[in-house]
Backbone bond lengths (Angstrom), bond angles and torsions (degrees), N, CA, C in turn:
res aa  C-N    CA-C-N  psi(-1)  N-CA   C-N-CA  omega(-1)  CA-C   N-CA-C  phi
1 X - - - 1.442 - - 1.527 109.03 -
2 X 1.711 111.89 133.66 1.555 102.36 -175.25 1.335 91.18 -141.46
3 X 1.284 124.72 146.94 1.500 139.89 -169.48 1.214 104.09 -102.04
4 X 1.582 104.80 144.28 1.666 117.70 -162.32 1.750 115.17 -58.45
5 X 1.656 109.68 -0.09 1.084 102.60 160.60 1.438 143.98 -90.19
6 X 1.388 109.30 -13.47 1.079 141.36 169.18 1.507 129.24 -93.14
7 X 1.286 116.62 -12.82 1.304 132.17 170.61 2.041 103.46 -36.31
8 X 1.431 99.84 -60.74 1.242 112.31 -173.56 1.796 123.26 -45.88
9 X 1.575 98.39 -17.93 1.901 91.89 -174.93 1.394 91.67 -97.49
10 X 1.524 137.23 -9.88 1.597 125.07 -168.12 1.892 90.27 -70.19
11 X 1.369 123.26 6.67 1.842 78.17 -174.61 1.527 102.93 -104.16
12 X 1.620 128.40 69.07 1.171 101.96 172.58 1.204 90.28 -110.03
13 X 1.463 93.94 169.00 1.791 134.98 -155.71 1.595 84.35 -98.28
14 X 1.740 93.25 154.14 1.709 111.71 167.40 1.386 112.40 -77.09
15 X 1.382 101.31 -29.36 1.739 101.16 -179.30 1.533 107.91 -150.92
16 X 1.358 98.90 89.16 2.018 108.88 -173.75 1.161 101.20 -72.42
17 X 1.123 170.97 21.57 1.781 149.16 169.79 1.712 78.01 -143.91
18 X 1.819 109.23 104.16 1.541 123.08 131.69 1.380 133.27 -55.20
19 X 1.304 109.81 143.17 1.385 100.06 -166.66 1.594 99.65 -108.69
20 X 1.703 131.89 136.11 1.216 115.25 -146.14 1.749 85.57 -130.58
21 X 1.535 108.55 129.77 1.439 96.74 -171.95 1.916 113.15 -110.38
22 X 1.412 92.99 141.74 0.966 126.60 -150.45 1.969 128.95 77.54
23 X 1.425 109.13 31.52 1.568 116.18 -172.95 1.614 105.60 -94.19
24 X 1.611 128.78 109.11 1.036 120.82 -168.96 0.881 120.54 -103.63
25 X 1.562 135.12 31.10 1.067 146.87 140.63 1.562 120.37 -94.88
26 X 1.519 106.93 61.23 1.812 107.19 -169.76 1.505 111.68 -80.63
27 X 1.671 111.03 100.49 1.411 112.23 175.26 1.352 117.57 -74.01
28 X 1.534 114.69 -22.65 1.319 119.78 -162.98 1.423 112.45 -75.93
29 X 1.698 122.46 -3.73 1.318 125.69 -164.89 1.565 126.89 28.80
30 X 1.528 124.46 51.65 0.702 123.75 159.87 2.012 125.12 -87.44
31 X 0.716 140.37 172.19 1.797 124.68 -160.88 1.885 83.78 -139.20
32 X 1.070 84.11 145.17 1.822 109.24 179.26 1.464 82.92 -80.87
33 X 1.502 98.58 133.12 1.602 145.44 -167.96 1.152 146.94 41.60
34 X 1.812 92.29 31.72 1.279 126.27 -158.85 1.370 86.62 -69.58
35 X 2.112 97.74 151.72 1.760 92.64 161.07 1.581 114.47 -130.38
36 X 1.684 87.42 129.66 1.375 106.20 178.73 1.228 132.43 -21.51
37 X 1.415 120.12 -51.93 1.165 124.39 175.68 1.650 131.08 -47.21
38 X 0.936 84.18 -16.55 1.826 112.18 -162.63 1.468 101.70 -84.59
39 X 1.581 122.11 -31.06 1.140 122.93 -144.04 1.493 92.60 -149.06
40 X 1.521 122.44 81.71 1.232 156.87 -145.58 1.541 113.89 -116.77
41 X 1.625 121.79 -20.56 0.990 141.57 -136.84 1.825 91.88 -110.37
42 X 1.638 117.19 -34.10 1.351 113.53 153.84 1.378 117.97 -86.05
43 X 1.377 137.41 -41.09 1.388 115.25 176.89 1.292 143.08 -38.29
44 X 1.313 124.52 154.86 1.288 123.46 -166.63 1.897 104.88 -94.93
45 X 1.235 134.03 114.32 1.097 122.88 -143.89 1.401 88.69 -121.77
46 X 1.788 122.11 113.99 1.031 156.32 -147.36 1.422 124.82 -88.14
47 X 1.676 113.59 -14.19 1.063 153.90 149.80 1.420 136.75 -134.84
48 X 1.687 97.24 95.91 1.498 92.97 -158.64 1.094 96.10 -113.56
49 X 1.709 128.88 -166.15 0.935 151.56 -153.74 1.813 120.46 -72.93
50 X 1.104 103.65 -11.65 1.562 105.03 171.85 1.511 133.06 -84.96
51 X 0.900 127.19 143.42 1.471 127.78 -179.52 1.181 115.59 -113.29
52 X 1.846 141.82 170.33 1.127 145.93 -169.36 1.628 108.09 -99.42
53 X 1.132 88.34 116.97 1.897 86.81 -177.40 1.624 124.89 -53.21
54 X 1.588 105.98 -19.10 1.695 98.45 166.76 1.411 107.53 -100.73
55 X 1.042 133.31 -44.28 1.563 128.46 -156.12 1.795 100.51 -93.94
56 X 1.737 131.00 -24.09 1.382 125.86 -145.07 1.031 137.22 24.63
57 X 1.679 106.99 50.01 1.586 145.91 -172.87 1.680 80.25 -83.40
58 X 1.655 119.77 146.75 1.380 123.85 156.75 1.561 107.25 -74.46
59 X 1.311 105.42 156.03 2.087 95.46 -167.44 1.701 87.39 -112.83
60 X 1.266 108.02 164.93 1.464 105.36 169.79 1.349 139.04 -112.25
61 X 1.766 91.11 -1.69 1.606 117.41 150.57 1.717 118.49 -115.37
62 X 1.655 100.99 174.24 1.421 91.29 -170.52 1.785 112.53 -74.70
63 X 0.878 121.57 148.76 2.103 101.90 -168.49 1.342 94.57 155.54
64 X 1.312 102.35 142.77 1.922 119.90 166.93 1.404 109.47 -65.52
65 X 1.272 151.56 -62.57 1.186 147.01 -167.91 1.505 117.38 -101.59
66 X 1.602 113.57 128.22 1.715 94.44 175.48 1.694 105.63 -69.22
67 X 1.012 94.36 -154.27 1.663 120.75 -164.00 1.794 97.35 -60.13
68 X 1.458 99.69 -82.27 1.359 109.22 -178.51 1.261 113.74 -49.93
69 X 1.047 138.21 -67.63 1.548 133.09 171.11 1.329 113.78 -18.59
70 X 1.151 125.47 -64.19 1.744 145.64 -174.23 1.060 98.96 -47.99
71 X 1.655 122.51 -55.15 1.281 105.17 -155.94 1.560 101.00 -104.82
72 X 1.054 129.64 7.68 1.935 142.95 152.15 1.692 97.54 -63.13
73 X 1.065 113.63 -9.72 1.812 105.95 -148.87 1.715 94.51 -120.99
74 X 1.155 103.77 -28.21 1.774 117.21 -145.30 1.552 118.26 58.72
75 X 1.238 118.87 60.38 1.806 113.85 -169.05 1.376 84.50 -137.13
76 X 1.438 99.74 154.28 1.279 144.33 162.41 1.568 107.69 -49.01
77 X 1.204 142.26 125.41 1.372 140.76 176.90 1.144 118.04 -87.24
78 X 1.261 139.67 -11.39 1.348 158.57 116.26 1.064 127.38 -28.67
79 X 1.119 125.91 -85.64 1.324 135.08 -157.09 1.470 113.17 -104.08
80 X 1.707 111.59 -21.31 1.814 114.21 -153.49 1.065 118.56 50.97
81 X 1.116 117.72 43.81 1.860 116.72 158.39 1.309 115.92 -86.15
82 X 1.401 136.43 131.41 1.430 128.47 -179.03 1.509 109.95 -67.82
83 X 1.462 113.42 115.85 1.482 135.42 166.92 1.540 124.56 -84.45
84 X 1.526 112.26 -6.27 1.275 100.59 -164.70 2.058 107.16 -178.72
85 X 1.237 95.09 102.72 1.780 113.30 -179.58 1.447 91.34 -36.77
86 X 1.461 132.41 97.83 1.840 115.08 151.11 1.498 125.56 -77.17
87 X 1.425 100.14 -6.69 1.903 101.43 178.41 1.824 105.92 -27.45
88 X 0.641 87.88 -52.23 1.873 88.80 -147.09 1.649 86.07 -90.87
89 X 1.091 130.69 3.11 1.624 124.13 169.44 2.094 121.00 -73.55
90 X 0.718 105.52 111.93 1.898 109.19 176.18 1.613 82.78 -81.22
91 X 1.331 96.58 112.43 1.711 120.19 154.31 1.483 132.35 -130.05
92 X 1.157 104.48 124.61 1.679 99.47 176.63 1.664 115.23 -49.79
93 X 1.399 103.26 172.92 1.718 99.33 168.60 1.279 103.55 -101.62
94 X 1.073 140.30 24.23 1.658 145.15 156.21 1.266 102.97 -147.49
């Protein structure tokens, strides 16, 4: 669950700077036949270093709560802002 304020950071790309061939103004400094792997330091890394403050599930975006948690919680996965009254919700504990 992500709140309409946060909607806006979910759109990043797996690989933001295209490489456009023949464009001779290359800002992106990438070098013909470079290999990716090598050069880690722009990628967008899809599992990073944060964990979920209730479960210490790895998350797979950047955000305090994964998925399930958030929506066990009614919070924002982002931010933890409360999105949603669960009083009156019948929920399992898994």
């Amino acid at each position: 669950m992500v709140c309409t304020t946060c909607e806006k950071k979910l759109s990043k790309l797996a690989c933001p700077e295209k490489w456009k061939e023949g464009d001779k103004k290359d800002s992106s400094g990438r070098k013909v036949n470079e290999n990716k792997l090598l050069t880690k330091s722009k990628r967008f890394q899809p599992y990073g270093q944060s964990k979920c403050k209730i479960c210490k599930q790895a998350l797979h975006q950047d955000g305090i709560y994964c998925q399930s948690c958030a929506f066990a919680k009614g919070l924002c996965s982002l931010c933890g802002k409360v999105i949603l009254d669960i009083k009156s919700y019948k929920q399992s504990a898994k």
